[in-house]
C-alpha positions as CSV (number, residue, x, y, z in Angstrom):
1,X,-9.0,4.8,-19.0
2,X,-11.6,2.8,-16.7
3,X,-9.0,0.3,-15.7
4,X,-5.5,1.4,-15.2
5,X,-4.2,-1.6,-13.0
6,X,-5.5,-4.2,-15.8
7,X,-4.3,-2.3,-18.7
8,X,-0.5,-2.2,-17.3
9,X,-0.7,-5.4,-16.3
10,X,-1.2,-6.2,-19.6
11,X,2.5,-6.9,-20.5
12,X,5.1,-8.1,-17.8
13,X,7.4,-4.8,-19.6
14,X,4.6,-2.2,-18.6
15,X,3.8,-1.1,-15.0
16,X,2.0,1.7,-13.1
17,X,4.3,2.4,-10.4
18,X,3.4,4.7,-6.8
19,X,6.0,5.7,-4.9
20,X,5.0,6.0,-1.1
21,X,7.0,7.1,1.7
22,X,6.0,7.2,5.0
23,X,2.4,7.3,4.0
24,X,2.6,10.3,1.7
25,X,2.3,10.3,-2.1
26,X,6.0,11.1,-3.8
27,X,5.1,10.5,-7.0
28,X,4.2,8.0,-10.0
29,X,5.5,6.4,-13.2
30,X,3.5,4.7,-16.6
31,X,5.6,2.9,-18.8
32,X,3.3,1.1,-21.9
33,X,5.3,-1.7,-23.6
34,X,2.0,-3.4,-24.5
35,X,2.6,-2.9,-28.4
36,X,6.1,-4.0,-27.4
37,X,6.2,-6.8,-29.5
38,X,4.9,-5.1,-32.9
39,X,6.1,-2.1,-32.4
40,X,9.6,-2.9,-30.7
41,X,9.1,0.7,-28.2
42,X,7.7,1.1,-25.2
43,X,6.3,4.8,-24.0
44,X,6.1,6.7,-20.8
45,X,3.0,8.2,-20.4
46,X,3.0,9.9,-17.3
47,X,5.8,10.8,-14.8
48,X,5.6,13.1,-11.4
49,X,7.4,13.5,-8.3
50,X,5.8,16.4,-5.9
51,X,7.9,19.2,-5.9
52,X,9.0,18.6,-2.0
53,X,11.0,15.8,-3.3
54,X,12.7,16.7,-6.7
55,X,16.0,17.9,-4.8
56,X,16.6,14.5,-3.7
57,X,16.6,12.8,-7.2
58,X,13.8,10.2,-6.6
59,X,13.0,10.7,-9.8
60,X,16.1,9.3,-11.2
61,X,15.3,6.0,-9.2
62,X,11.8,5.9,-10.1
63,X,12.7,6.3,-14.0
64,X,15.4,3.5,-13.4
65,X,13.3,1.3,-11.5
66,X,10.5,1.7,-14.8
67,X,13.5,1.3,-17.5
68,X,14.5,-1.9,-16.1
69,X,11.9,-3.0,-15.4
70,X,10.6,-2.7,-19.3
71,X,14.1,-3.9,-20.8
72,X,14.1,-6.4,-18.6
73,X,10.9,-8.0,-18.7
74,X,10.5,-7.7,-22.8
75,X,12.8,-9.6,-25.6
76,X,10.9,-7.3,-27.9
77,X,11.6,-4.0,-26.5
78,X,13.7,-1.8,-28.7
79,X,13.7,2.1,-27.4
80,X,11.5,3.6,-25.0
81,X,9.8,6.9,-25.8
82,X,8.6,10.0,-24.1
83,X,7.7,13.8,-24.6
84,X,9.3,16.2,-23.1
85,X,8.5,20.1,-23.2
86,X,12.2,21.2,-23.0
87,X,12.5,24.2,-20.6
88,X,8.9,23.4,-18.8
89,X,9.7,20.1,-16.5
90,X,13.1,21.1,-15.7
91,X,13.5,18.0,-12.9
92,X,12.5,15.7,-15.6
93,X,14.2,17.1,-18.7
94,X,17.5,16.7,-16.6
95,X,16.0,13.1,-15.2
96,X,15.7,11.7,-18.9
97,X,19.2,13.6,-20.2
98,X,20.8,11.3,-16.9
99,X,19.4,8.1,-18.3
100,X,20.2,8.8,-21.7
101,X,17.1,9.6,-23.5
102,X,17.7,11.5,-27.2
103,X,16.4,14.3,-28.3
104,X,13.8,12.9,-31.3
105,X,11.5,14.5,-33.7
106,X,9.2,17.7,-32.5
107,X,5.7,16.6,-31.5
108,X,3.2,19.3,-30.7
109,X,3.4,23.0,-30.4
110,X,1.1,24.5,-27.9
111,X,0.3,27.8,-26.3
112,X,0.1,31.4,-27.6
113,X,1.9,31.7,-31.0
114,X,3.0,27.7,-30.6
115,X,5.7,28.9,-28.1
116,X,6.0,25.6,-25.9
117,X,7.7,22.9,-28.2
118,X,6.7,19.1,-26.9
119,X,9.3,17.1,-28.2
120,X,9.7,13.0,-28.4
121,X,12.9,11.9,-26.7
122,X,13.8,8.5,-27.3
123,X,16.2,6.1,-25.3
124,X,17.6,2.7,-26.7
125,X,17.9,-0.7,-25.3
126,X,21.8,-0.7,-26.4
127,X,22.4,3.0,-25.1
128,X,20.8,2.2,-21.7
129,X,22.7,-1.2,-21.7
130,X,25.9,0.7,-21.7
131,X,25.1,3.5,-18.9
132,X,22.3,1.5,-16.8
133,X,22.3,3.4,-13.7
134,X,21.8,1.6,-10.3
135,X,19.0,3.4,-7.7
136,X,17.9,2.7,-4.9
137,X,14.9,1.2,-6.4
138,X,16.6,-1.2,-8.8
């Protein structure tokens, strides 16, 4: 991608979001909702936090601050969708499980003898209407 800032921008539901403290990088967020209105889901397709700062749970406010944000901004938006390796992002496995994402369909097998499962983990509007969570960033 030669452009992220114009391709999020793209939709008032989709953002590319830094999180800065003191000057220091903390971590990131991309939420696409650009098909939102076709396709009714949005999709995360990156999340970090530096590993300095995963005991404190930023990334619960950071994921917040990006759900609603996206249900927010879109009529359209049904679900929003991620993969997850279960077992390999521990921080964000429990991060999604918080904010009620589902455990969908399996998407990839990777590594020696397909051992790492990537699975799609899906959270909808009406399930995070009923447990929206309220961070810091909200």
């Amino acid at each position: 991608m030669r452009d992220p800032a114009s391709y999020y921008s793209q939709s008032p539901a989709s953002g590319f979001w830094i999180f800065e403290y003191d000057n220091k990088f903390i971590g990131f967020i991309a939420l696409d909702a650009n098909e939102a209105k076709k396709t009714q889901k949005g999709v995360i397709r990156h999340f970090y936090v530096e590993e300095a700062y995963r005991e404190t749970k930023i990334q619960e406010d950071l994921l917040n601050h990006a759900l609603t944000n996206a249900f927010e901004n879109s009529p359209f938006l049904e679900s929003i969708e991620a993969v997850d390796a279960l077992g390999l992002t521990p921080y964000l496995n429990e991060c999604y499980r918080q904010a009620g994402f589902r455990l969908g369909t399996e998407y990839e097998s990777v590594g020696f003898w397909g051992w790492w499962r990537y699975y799609r983990i899906i959270l909808q509007k009406k399930d995070w209407k009923k447990q929206k969570p309220s961070g810091i960033l909200s």
